[in-house]
NUKOLBA-186471 format. One record per residue (C-alpha): residue in one letter; z, x, y; residue number from 1. Coordinates in nm, 2 decimals, padded with zeros to 4 digits. Layout:
(margu A,(Z,X,Y),NUM),
...
//
This chain:
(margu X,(00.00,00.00,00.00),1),
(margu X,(-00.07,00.17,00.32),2),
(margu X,(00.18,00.22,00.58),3),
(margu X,(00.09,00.01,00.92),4),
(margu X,(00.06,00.24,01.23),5),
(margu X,(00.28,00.18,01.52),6),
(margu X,(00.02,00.06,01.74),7),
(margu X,(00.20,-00.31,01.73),8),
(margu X,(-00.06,-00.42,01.47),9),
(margu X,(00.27,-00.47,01.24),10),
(margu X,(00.41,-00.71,01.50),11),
(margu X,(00.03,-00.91,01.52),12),
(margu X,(00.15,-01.22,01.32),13),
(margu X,(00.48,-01.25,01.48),14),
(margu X,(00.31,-01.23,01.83),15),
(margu X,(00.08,-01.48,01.75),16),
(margu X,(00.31,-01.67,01.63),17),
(margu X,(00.55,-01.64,01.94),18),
(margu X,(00.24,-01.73,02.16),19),
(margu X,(00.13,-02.07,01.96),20),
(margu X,(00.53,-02.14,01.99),21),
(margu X,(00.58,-02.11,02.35),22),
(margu X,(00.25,-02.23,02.45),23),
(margu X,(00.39,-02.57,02.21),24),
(margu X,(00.70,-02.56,02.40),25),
(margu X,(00.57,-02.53,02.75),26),
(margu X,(00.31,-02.81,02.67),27),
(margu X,(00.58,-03.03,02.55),28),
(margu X,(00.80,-02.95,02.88),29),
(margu X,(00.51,-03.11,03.10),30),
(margu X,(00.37,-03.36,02.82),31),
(margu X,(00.74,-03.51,02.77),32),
(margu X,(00.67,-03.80,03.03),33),
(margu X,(00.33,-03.90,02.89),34),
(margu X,(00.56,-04.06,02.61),35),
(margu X,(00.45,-03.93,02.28),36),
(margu X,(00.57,-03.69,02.05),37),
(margu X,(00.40,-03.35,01.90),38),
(margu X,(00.31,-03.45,01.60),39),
(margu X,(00.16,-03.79,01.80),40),
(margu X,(-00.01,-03.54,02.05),41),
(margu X,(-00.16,-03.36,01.78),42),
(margu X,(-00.30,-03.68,01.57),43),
(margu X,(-00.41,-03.84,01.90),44),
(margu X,(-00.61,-03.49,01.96),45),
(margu X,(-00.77,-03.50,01.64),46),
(margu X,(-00.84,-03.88,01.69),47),
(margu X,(-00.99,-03.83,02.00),48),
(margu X,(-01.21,-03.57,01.89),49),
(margu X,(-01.31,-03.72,01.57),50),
(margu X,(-01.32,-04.02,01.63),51),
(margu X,(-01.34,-04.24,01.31),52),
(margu X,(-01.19,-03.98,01.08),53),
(margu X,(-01.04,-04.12,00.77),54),
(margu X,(-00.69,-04.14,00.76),55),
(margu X,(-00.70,-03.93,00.43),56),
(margu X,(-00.89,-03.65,00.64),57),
(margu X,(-00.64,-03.66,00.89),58),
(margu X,(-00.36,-03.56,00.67),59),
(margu X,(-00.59,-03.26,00.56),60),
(margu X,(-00.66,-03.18,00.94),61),
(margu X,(-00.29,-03.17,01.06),62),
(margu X,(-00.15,-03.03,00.71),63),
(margu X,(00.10,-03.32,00.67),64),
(margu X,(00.16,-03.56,00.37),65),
(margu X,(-00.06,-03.85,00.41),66),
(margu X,(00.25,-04.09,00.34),67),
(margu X,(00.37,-03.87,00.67),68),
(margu X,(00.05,-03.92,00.85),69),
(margu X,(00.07,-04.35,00.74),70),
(margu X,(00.39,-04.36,00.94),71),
(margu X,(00.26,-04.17,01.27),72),
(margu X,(-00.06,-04.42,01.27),73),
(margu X,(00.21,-04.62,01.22),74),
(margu X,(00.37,-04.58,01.52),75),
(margu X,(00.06,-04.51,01.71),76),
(margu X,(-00.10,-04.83,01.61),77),
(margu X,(00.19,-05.06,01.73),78),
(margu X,(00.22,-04.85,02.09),79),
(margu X,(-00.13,-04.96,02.13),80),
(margu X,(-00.29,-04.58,02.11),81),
(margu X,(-00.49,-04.60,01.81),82),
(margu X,(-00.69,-04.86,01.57),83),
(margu X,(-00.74,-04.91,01.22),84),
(margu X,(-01.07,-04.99,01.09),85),
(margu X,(-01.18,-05.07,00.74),86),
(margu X,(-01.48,-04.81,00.63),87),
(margu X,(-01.82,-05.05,00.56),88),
(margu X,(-01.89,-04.84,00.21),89),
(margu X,(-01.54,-04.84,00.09),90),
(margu X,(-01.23,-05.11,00.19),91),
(margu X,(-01.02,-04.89,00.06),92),
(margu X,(-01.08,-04.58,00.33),93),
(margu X,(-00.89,-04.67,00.63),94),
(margu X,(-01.13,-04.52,00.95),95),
(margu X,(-00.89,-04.41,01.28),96),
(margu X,(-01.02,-04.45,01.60),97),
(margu X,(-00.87,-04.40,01.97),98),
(margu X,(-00.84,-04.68,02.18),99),
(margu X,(-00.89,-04.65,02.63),100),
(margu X,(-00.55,-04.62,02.63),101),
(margu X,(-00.57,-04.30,02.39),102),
(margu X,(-00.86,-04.16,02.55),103),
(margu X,(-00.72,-04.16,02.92),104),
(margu X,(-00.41,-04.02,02.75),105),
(margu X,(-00.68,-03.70,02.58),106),
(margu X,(-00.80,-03.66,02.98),107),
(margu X,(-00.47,-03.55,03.09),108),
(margu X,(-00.38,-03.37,02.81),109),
(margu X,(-00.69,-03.14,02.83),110),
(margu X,(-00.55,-03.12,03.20),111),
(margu X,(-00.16,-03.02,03.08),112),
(margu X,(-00.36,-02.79,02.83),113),
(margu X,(-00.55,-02.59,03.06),114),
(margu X,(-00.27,-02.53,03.33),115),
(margu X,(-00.08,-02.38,03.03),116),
(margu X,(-00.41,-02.13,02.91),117),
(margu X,(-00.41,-02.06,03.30),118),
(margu X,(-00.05,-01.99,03.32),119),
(margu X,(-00.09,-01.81,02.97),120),
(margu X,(-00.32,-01.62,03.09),121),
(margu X,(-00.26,-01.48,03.39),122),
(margu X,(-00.35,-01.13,03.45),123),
(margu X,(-00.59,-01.14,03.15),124),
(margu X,(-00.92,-01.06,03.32),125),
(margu X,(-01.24,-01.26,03.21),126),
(margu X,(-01.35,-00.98,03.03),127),
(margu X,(-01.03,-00.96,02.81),128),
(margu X,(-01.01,-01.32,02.78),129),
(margu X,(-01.36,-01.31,02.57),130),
(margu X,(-01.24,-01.03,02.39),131),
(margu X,(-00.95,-01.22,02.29),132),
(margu X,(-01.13,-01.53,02.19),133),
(margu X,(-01.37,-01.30,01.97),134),
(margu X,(-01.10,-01.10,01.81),135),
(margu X,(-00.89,-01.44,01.72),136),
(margu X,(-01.20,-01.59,01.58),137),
(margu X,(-01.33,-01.31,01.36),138),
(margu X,(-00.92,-01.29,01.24),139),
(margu X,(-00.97,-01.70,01.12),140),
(margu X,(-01.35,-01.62,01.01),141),
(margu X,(-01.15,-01.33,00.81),142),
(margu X,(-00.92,-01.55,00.68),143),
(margu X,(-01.06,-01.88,00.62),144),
(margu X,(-01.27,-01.85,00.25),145),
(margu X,(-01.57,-02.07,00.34),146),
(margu X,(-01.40,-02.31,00.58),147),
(margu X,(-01.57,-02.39,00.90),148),
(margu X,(-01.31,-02.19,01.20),149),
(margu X,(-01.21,-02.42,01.53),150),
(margu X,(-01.37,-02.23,01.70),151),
(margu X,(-01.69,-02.32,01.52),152),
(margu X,(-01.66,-02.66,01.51),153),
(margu X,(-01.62,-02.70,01.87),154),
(margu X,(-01.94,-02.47,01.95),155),
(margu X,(-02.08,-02.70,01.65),156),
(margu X,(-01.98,-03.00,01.89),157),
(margu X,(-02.07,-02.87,02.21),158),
(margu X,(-02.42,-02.81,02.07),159),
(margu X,(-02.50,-03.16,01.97),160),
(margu X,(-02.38,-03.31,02.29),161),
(margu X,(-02.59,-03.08,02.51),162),
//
C-alpha cells in the first residue's frame, strides 16, 4: 500500500466532506423560513428537475428507503408542494410532479444556492473555479462504474433545452 504524501491529498475526503457539510448548514440557515426541511429540499430539487420521476427512482436518486421516500411525498403532497400521478403504462408506478407552489419555491432556492457558491467561493478566481469543477468531476467520472456523473446530466439537460 503506498504511503500518501503530505501534500493534503490524505485530508481530500475529509475536506470534501467538511465543504458539502457547511455549504448544507449555511443553506439550511437561510432556507429555514421557506418552511421545508432538508431531506424535503432535496426531494423537491429532484422533483423539480425531473419532473415526473417515479417515486421508486426517487428513492434511488436521494439514497433513501423508498418506504422513507412514501412518507416525505407524504408530507409534501398534503402541504400542497408536490402531486401524485398514476403512470398511463403501469397503475402501479406512482409519477411525482411539482406543483407552482413547488416551482416558485426551486426559483428561490437556486437564488439561496448561488449566494452560498458566491460566498463559498470567494477568492477563488474564475480560472480556479473551472479547475475545481473539472477536477471534482473527473474524481466522480473516477469513481462512478458506468453511471452518468451530475455534472453530466446537467450538461445532458442544458443541451436539450438550448
Amino acid at each position: 500500500m503506498p504511503l500518501m504524501v503530505s501534500d493534503g491529498i490524505d485530508r481530500l475526503g475529509f475536506l470534501i466532506h467538511d465543504v458539502q457539510r457547511l455549504m448544507r448548514k449555511r443553506f439550511e440557515a437561510r432556507a429555514s423560513g421557506l418552511g421545508l426541511s432538508s431531506a424535503q429540499w432535496r426531494l423537491l430539487v429532484r422533483v423539480a428537475k425531473e419532473a415526473g420521476v417515479a417515486q421508486a427512482r426517487l428513492a434511488e436518486l436521494l439514497e433513501i428507503e423508498p418506504i422513507s421516500v412514501s412518507r416525505l411525498v407524504d408530507r409534501m403532497e398534503e402541504g400542497g408542494w408536490i402531486e401524485r400521478r398514476q403512470d398511463a403504462t403501469d397503475r402501479r408506478v406512482r409519477m411525482i410532479f411539482p406543483t407552482e407552489k413547488a416551482n416558485a419555491a426551486y426559483a428561490d432556492v437556486k437564488s439561496l444556492a448561488g449566494e452560498v457558491y458566491e460566498e463559498s467561493l470567494t477568492g477563488v478566481s474564475a480560472e480556479e473555479r473551472r479547475v475545481l469543477i473539472r477536477v471534482l468531476d473527473t474524481i466522480v467520472q473516477n469513481l462512478t462504474d458506468g453511471e452518468t456523473s451530475s455534472l453530466e446530466k446537467i450538461k445532458n439537460t442544458e443541451g436539450a433545452t438550448a
